[in-house]
Backbone as a ProteinNet text record, in pm:
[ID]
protein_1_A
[PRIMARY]
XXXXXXXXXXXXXXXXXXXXXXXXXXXXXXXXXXXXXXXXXXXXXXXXXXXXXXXXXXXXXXXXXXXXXXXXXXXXXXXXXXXXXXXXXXXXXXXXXXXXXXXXXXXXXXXXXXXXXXXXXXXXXXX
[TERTIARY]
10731.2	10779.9	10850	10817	10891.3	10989.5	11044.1	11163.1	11269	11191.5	11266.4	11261.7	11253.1	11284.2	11280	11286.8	11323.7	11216.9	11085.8	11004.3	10918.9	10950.3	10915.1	11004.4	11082	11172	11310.7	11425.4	11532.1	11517.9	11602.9	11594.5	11611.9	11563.6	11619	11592	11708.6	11671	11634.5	11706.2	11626.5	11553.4	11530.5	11416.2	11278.6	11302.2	11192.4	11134.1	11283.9	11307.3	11184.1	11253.9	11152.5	11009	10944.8	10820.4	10754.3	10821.5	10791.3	10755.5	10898.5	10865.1	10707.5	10716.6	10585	10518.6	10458.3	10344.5	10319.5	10445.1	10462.4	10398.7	10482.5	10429.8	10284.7	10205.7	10102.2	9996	10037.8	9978.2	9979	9985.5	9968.6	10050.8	10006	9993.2	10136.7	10104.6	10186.6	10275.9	10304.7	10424.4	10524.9	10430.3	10492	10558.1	10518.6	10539.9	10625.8	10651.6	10773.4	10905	10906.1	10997.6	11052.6	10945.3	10995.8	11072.8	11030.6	11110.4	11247.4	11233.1	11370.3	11454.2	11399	11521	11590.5	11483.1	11481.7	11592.3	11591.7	11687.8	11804.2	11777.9	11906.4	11927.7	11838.5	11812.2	11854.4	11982.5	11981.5	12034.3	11965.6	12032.8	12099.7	12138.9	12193.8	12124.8	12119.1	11984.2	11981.2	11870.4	11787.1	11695	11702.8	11597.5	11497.8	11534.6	11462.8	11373.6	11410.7	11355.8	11247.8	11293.5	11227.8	11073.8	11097.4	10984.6	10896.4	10946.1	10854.8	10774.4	10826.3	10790.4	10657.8	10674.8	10596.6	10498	10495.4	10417	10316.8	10366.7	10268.1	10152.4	10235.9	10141	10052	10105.8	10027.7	9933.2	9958.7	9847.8	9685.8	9705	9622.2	9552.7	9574.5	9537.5	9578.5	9716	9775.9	9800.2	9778.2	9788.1	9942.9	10003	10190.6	10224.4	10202.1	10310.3	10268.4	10152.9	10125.5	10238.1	10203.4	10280.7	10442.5	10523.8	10632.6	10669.4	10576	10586.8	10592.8	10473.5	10514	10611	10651.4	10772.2	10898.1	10916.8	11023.4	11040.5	10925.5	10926.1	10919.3	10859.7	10882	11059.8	11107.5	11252.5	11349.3	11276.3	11330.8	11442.2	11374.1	11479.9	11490.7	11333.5	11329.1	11385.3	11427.3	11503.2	11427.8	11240.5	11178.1	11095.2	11073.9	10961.2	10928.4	10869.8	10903.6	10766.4	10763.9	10656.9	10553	10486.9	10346.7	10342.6	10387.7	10323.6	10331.7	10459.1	10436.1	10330.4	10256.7	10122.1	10035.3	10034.8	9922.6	9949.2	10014.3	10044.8	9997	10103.8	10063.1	9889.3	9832	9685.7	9582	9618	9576.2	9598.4	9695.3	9738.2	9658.2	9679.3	9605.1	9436.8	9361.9	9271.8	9195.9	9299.7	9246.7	9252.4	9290.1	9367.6	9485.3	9536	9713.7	9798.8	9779.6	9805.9	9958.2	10080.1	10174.2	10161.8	10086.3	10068.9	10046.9	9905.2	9862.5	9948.2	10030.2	10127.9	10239.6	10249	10319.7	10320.8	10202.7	10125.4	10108.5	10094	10020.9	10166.1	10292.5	10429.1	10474.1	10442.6	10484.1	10389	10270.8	10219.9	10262.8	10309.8	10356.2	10237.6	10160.7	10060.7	10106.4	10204.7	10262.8	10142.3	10050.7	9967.6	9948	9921.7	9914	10062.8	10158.1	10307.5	10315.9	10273.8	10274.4	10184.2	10052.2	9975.3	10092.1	10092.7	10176.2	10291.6	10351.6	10490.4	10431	10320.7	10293.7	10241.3	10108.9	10097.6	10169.4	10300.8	10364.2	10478.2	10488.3	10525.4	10444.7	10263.9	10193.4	10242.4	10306	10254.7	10373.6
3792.7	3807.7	3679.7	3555.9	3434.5	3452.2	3495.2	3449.8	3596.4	3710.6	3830.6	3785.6	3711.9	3693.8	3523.2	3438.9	3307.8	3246	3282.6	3210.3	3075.6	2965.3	2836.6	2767	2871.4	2859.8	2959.7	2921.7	2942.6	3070.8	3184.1	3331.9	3356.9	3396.4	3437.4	3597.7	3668.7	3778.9	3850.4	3786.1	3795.7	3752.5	3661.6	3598.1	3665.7	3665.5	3831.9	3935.7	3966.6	4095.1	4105.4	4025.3	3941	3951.3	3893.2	3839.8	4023.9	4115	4219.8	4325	4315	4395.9	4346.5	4215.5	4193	4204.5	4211.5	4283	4408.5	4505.7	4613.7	4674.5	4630.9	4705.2	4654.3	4574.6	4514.9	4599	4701.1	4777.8	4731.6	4620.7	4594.5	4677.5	4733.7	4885.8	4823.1	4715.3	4638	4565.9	4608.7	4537.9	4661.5	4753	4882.4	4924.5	4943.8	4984.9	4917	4788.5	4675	4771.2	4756.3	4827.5	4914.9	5000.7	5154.6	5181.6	5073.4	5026.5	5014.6	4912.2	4806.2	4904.9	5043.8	5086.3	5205.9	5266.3	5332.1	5309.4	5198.9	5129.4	5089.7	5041.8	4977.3	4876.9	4784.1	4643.7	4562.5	4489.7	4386.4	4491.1	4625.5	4692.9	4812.2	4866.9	5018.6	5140.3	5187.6	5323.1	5388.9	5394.5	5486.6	5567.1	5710.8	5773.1	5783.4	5819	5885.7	5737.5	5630	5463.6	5471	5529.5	5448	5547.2	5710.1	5784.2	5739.1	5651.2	5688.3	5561.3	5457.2	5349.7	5363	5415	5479.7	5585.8	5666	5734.3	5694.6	5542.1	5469.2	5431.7	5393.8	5341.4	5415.1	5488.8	5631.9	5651.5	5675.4	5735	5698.1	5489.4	5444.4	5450.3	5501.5	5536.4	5440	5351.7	5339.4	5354.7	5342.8	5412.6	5376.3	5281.2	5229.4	5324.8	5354.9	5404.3	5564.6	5665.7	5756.7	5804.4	5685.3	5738.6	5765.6	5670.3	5658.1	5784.2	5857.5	5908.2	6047	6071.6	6172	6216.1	6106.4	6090.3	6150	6090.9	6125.7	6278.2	6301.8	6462.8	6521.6	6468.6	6542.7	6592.5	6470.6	6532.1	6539.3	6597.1	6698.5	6568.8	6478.2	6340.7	6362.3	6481.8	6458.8	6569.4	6530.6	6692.7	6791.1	6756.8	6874.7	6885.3	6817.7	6797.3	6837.6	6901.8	6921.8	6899.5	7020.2	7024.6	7020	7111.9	7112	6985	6906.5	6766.3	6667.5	6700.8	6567.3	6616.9	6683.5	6775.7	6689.8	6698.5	6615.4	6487	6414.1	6276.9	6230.4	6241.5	6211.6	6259.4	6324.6	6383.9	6250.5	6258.1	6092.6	6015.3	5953.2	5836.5	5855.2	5958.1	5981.8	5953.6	5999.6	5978.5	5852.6	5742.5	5603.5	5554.5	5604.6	5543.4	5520.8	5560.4	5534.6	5610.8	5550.8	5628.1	5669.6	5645.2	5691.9	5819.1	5822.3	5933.8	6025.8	6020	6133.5	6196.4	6137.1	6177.6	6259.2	6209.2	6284	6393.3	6401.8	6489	6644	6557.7	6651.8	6744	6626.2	6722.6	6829.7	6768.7	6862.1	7002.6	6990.7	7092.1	7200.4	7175.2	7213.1	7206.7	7076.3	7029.3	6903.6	6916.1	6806.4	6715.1	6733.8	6700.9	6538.1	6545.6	6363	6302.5	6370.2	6308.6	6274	6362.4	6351.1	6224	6215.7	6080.7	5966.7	5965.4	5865.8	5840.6	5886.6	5854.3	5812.6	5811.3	5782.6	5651.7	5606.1	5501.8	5432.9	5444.5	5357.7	5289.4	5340.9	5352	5238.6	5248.3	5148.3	5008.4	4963.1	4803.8	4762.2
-7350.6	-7215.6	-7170.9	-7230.2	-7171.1	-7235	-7357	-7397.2	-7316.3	-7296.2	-7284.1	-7105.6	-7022.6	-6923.5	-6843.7	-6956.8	-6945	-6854	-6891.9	-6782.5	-6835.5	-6834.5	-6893.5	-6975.9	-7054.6	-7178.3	-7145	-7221.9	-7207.1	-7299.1	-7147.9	-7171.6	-7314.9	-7392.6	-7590.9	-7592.1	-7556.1	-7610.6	-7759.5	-7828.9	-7966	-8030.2	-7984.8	-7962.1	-7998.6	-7820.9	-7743.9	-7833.8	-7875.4	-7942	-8058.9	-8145.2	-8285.9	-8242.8	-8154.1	-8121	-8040.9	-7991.9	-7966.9	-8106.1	-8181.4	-8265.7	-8383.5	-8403.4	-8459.8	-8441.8	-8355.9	-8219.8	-8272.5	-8237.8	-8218.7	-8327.8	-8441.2	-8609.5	-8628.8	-8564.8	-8602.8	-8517.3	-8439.1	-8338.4	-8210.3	-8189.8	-8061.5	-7937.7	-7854.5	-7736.7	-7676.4	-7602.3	-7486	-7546.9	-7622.7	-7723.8	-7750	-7816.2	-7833.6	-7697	-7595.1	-7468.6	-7420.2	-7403.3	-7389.3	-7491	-7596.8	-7682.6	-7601.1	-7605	-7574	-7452.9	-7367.5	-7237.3	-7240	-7334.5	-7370.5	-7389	-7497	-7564	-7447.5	-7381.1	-7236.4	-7192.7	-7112.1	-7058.3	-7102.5	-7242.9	-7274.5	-7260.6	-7241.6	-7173	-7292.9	-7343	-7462.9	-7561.5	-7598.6	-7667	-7633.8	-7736.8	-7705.9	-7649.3	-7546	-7540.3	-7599.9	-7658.7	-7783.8	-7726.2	-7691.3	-7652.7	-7721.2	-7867.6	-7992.4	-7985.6	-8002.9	-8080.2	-7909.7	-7760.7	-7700.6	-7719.1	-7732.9	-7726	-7892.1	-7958.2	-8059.9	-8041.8	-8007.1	-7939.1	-7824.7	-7731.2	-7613.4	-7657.5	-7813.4	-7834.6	-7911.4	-7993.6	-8108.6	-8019.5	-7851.3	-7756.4	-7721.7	-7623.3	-7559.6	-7672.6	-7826.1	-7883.5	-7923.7	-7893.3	-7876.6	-7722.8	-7648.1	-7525.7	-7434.8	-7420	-7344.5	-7226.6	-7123.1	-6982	-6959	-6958.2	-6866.2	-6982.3	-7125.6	-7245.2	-7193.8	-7165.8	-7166.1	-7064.9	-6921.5	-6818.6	-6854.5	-6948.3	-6948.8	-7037.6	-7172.7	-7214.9	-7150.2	-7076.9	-7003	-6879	-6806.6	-6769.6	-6807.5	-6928.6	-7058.3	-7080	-7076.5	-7096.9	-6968.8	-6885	-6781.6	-6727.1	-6765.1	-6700	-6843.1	-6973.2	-7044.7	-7078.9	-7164.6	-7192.4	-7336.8	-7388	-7508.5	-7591.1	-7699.4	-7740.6	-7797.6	-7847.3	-7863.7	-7769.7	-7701.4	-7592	-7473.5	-7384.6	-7250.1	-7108.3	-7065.5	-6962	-6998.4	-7086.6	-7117.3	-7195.4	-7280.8	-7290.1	-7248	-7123	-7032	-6914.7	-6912.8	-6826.1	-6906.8	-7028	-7131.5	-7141.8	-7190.1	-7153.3	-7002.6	-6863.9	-6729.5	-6741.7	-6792.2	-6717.9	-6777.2	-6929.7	-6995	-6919.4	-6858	-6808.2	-6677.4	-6605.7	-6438	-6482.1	-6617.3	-6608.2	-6612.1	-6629.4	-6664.6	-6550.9	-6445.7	-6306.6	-6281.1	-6374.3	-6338.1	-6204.7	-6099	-6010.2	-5997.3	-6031	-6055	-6106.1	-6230.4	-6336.3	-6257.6	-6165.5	-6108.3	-5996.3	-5914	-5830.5	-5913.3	-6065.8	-6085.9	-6128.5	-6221.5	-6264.1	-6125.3	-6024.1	-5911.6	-5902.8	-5902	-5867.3	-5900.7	-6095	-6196.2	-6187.7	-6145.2	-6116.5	-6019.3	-5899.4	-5807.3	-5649.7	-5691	-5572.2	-5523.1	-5431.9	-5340.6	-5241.5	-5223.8	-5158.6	-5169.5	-5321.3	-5339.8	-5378.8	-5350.5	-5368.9	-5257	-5127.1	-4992.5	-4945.2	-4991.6	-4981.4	-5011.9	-5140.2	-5166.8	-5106.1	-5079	-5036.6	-4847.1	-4785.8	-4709.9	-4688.3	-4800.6	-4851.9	-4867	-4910.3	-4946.8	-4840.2	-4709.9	-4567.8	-4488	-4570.6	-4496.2	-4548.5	-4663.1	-4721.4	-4735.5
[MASK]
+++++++++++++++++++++++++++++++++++++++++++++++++++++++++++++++++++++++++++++++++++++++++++++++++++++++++++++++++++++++++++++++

């Protein structure tokens, strides 16, 4: 994270890059999940949907809560080309169950129970 956003040390995106992917292949969750971000976005590289979901799924599968959420996300709005609703229902429900409160708002949407989208978006009015 210092080199992928220059905090102490002079920004190195490949740096970053290097020091993520070793992580990454070595299992480490929050490494994997950084990736899967990166490639999301497009941040430094080219967007890779395929590189960011497989990335986000090495995570998620260790029980991940930020990779589950992103994963089901992904599918939720049909990013993935085999993937869709019912496993971003399974992914978000993992992630909502750890506390991920994003997850569960979204989870609640995709369901069609606005109730805690409605909390939230109220909550978030207070701070």
């Amino acid at each position: 994270m210092l080199h992928l956003k220059g905090f102490g040390v002079g920004q190195d995106f490949g740096r970053a890059m290097h020091w993520y992917r070793e992580a990454a292949r070595r299992g480490h969750a929050a490494a994997q999940n950084m990736l899967g971000t990166v490639y999301f976005a497009g941040e430094g590289v080219e967007r890779n949907l395929a590189e960011a979901e497989r990335w986000w799924r090495m995570a998620a599968e260790q029980g991940y809560a930020a990779a589950q959420f992103n994963l089901g996300g992904m599918y939720s709005r049909e990013l993935s080309a085999t993937l869709g609703r019912d496993e971003a229902i399974d992914w978000l429900a993992k992630a909502a169950e750890q506390g991920h409160r994003r997850a569960a708002v979204e989870l609640d949407a995709l369901r069609g129970e606005p109730a805690a989208a409605d909390d939230e978006g109220r909550a978030g009015g207070l701070l």
